[in-house]
C-alpha positions as CSV (number, residue, x, y, z in Angstrom):
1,X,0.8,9.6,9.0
2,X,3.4,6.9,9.2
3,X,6.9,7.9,7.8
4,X,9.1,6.0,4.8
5,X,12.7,6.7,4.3
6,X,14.0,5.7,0.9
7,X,18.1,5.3,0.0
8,X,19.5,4.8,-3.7
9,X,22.6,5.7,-4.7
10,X,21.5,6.3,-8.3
11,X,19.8,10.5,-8.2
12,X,17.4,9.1,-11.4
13,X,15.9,6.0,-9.2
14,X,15.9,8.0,-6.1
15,X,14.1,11.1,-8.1
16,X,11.3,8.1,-9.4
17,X,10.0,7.6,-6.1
18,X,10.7,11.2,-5.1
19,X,8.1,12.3,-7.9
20,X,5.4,9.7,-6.6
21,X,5.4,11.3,-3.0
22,X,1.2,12.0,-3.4
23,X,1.1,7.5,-4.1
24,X,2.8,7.7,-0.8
25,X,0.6,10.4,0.8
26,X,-2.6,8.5,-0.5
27,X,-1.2,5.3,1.0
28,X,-0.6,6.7,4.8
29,X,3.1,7.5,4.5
30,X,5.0,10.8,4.2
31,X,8.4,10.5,2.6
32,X,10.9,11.7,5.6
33,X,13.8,11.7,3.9
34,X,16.4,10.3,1.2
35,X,19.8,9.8,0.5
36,X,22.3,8.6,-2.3
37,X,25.2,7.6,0.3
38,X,24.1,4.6,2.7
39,X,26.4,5.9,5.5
40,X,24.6,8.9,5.5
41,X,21.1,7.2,5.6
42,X,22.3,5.1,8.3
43,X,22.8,8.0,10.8
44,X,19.7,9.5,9.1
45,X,17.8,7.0,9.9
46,X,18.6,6.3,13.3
47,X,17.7,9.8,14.2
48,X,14.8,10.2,12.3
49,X,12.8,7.1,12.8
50,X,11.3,5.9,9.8
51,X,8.4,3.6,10.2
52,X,9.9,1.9,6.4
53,X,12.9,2.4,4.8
54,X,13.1,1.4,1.3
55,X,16.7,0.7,0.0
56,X,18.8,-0.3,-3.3
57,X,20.3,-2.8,-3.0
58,X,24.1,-2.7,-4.1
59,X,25.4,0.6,-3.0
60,X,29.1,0.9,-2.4
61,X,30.6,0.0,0.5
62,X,27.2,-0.5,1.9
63,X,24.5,-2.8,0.4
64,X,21.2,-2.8,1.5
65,X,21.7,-6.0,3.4
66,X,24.4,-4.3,5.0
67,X,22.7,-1.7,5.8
68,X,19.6,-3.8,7.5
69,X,22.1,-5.5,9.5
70,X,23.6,-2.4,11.0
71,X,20.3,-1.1,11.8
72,X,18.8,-4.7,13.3
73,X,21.3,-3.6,16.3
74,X,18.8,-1.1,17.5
75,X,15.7,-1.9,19.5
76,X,13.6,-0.2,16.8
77,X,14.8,-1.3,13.5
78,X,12.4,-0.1,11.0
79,X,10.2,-2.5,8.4
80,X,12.7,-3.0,5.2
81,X,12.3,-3.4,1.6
82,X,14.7,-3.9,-0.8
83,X,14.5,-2.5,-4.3
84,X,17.1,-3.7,-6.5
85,X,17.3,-4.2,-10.1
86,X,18.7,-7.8,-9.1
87,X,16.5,-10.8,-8.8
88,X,18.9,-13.0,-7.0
89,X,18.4,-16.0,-4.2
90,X,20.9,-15.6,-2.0
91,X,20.4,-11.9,-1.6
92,X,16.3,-12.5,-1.1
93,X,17.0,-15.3,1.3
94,X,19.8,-13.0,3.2
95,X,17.4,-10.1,3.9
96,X,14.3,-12.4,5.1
97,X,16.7,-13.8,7.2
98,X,18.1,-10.5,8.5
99,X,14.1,-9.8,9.0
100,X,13.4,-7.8,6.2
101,X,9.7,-7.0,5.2
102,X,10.1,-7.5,1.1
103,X,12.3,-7.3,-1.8
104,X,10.8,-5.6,-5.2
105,X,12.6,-6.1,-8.1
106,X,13.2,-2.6,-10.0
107,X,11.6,-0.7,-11.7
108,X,8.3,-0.6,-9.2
109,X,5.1,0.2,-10.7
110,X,2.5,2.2,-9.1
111,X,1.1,-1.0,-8.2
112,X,3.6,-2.6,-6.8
113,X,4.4,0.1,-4.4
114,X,0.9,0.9,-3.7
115,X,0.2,-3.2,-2.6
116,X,3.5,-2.9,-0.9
117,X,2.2,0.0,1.4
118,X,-0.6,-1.6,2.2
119,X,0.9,-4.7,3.3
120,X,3.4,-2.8,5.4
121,X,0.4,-0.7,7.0
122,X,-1.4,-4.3,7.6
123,X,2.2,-5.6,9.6
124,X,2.5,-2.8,11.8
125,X,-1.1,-2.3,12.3
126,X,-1.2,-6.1,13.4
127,X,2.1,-5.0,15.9
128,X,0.7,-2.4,17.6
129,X,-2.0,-2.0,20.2
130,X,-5.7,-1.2,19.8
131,X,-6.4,2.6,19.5
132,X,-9.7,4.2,20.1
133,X,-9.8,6.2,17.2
134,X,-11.7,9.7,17.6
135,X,-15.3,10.3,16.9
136,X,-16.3,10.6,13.1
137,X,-16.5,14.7,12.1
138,X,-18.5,16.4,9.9
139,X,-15.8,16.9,7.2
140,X,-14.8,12.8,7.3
141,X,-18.4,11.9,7.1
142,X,-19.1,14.2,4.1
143,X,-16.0,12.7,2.3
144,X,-17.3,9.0,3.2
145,X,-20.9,9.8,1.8
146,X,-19.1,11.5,-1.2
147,X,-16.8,8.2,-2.3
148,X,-20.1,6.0,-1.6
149,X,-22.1,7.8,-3.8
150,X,-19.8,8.2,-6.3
151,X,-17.9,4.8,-6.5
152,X,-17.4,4.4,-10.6
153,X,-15.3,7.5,-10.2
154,X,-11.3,7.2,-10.4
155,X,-10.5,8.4,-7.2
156,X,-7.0,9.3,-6.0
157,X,-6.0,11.9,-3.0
158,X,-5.5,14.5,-5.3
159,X,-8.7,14.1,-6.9
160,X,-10.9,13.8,-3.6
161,X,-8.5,16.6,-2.1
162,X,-9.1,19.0,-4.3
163,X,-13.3,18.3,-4.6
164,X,-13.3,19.1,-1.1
165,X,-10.6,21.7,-1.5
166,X,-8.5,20.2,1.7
167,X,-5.2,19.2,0.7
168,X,-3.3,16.1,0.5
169,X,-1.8,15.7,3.9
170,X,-5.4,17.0,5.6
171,X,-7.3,14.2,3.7
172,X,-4.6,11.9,5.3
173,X,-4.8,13.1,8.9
174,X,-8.8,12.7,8.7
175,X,-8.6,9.1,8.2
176,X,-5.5,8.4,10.3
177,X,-7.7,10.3,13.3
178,X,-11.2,8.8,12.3
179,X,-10.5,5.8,11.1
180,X,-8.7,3.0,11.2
181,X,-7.8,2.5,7.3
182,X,-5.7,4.6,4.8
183,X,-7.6,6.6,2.5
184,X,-6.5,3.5,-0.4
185,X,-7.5,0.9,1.8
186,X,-10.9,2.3,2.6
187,X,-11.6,3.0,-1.3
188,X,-10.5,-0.7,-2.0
189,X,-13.1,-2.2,1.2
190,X,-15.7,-0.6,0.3
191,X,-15.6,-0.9,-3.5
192,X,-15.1,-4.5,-2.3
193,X,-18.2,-4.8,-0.2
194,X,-20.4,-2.9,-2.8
195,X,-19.1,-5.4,-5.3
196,X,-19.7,-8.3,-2.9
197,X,-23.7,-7.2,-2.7
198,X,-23.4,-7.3,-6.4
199,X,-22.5,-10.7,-7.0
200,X,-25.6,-11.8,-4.6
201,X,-27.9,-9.6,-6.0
202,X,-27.9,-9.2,-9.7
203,X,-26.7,-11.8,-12.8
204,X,-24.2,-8.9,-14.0
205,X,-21.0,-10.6,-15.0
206,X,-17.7,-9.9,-12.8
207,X,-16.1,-8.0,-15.3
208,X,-19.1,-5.4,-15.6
209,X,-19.4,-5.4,-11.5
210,X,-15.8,-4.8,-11.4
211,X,-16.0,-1.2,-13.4
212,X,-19.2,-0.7,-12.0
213,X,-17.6,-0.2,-8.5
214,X,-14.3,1.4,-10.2
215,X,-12.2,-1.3,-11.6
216,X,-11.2,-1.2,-14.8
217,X,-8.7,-3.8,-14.5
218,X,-10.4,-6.8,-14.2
219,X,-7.8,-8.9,-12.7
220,X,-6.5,-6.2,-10.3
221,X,-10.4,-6.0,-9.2
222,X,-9.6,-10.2,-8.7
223,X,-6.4,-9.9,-6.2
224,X,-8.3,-6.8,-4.5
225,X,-11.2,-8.6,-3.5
226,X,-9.4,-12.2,-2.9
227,X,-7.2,-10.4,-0.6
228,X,-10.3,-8.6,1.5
229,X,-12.7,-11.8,1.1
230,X,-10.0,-14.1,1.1
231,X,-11.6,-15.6,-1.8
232,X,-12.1,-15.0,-5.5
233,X,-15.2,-13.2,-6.9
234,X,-16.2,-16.4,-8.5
235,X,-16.1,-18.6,-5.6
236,X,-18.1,-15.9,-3.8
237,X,-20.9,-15.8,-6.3
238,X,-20.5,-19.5,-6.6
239,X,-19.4,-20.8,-3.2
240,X,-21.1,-24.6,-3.7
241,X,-18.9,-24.6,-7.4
242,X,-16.2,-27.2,-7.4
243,X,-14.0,-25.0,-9.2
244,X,-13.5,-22.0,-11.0
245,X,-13.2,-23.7,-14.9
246,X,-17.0,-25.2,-14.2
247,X,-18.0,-21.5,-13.4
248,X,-17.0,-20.2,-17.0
249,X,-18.1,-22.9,-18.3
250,X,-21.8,-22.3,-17.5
């Protein structure tokens, strides 16, 4: 279980992502602590370790840029978002070039957060070294066949968690020791791959495949399976089509 930190001076904001700590749980990370003064999450931080820190933006007398730079002078500077109800140039292009990981404009949706996790999980995945993870148990195989078979259904942690009445952080420690995806991730490649054997196999149109492997939102389904595939459903059906326009036109 990777570890996120999160630092807003504002208690409502701070409380928003406090109340989605099972989004974080599905996603791989436990939330390891907060704060509403950055001075304090600067000490925090150091001493706890966070793999993330999520931070506002202007705080007083420490912004969030601030706040990166300080902690760029360790050796182990965690990856770092900004969240800020400011959409504004200079402060995007300071914290890229202070190395920062992203900057989300508040408020953050579900979505947002959830694609953000992922990401993050991607970049230090890609940083660290190969792991043999262990072998597959009884109890991570039965949850496996259990999502395959059952792929139309609106899975979340919770949901899965209590079918199998484990709970959240259980469900979370059987992928992190059997596999080498977060419970999200593996729902979205494998909805991905069913859906991909779809698009060879039958004349169904992509919006029906889409719900048929659990997308509702066609054009979430879209970026989901571009970003896996690295290309859209539509060139995958179609990969001899000049474009996309001809497709829908036929």
């Amino acid at each position: 279980m990777r570890t996120v930190y999160i630092v807003d001076d504002e208690h409502l904001i701070l409380e928003q992502f406090l109340k989605r700590r099972s989004l974080f749980l599905e996603n791989g990370f436990d939330i390891c602590g907060e704060s509403i003064n950055p001075f304090e999450a600067l000490e925090q931080i150091r001493s706890l370790k966070p793999d993330v820190v999520i931070s506002d933006l202007k705080m007083p007398g420490l912004s969030g840029t601030e706040l990166l730079e300080k902690l760029n002078e360790d050796s182990d500077c965690p990856q770092f978002v900004i969240a800020s109800a400011y959409n504004e140039f200079e402060n995007v292009r300071r914290l890229f070039l202070s190395h920062g990981f992203d900057y989300l404009v508040k408020p953050v949706s579900d979505r947002e957060l959830t694609e953000l996790l992922n990401r993050v999980t991607d970049s230090i995945s890609d940083s660290e070294p190969d792991i043999k993870k262990q072998p597959s148990s009884r109890k991570f195989d039965a949850v496996l066949r259990y999502l395959k078979e059952n792929p139309t259904i609106n899975h979340t942690l919770e949901t899965v968690s209590k079918y199998f009445k484990f709970n959240g952080n259980y469900l979370c420690n059987l992928f992190s020791k059997h596999s080498d995806m977060t419970f999200s991730r593996y729902l979205n490649v494998m909805r991905a791959e069913r859906a991909a054997e779809l698009l060879h196999t039958t004349d169904k149109p992509i919006k029906e495949v889409a719900a048929s492997v659990g997308y509702n939102d066609y054009y979430y389904f879209c970026r989901v399976f571009k970003k896996i595939y690295g290309i859209s459903p539509s060139q995958y059906r179609f990969p001899f089509a000049k474009n996309e326009q001809t497709i829908n036109k036929k």
